[in-house]
C-alpha positions in Angstrom: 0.0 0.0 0.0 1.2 3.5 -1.5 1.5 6.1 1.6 1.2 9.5 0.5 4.7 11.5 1.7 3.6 14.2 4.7 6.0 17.6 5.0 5.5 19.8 8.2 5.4 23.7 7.3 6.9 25.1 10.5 5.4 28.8 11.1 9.1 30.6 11.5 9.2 29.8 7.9 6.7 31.6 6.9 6.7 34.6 9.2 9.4 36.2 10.9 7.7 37.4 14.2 4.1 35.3 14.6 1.9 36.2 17.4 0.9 33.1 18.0 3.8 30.7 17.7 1.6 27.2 18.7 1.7 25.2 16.9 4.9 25.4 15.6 4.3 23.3 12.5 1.6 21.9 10.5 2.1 18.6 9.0 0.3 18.5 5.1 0.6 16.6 2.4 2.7 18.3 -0.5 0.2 19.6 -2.2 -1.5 21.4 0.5 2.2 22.8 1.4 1.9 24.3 -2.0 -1.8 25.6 -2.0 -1.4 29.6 -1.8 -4.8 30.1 -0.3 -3.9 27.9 2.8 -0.6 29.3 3.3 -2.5 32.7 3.5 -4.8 31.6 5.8 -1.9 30.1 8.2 0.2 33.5 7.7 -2.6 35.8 8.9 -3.8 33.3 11.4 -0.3 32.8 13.0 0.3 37.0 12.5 -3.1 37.9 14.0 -3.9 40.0 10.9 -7.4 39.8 10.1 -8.2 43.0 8.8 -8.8 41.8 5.1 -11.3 39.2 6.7 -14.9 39.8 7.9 -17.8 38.2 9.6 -20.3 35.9 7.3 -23.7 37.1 7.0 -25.1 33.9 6.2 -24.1 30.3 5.9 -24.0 29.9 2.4 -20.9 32.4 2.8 -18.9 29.6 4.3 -19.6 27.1 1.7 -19.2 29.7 -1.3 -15.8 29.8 -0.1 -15.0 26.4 0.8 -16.5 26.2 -3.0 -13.6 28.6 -4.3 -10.5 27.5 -2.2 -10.7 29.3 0.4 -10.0 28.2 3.9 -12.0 29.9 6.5 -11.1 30.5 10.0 -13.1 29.5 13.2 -12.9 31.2 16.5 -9.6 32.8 15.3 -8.0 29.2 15.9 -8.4 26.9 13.4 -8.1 26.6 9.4 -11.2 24.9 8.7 -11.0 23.1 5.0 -14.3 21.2 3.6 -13.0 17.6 2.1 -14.8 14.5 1.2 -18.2 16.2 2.3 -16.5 16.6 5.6 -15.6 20.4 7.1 -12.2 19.7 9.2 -9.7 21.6 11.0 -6.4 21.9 11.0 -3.9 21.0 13.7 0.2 20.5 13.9 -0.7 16.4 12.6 -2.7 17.5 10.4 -6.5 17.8 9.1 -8.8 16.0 11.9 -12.7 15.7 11.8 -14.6 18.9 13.0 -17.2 18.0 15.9 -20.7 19.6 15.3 -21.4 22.2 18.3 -23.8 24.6 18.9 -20.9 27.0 18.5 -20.1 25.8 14.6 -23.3 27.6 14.0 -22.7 30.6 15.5 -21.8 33.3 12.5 -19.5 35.6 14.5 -17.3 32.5 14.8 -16.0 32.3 11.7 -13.8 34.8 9.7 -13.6 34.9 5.7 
């Protein structure tokens, strides 16, 4: 059985001064340490810089850009990525299963 290759993207790499320095990596596969919109999202998560970002007014906001590439960000924590039917977040071993919480459908926890 084939094993896909996993790389870790360690956030010193791609900023200088984070201001939030945990995790210190993400481990991805190589094409998702290649996707420009995700490396976005992790540089402006990890630097605290959501100024270019703004609150959904509806759901169908999330999923329009899930839809386009985009990788959200919930509760200015987590990447949030929509696979396989599946919406799933992003930790330092990589893309895990996003429980369903009353929170999830709270608007003013997600940033796009």
């Amino acid at each position: 059985m084939y094993h896909k290759k996993k790389e870790r993207i360690y956030i010193s790499d791609l900023l200088s001064d984070p201001a939030v320095q945990y995790p210190a990596y993400y481990t991805l596969s190589n094409h998702m340490c290649k996707n420009e919109m995700l490396l976005s999202a992790l540089e402006m998560l990890h630097g605290f810089d959501f100024d270019g970002l703004c609150v959904p007014k509806k759901y169908e906001e999330i999923f329009s850009a899930f839809s386009s590439g985009a990788f959200p960000i919930y509760k200015e924590k987590y990447i949030v990525g929509y696979f396989g039917g599946k919406m799933m977040y992003l930790e330092s071993i990589g893309w895990k299963g996003m429980p369903v919480t009353a929170s999830i459908f709270e608007l003013d926890n997600w940033l796009l």
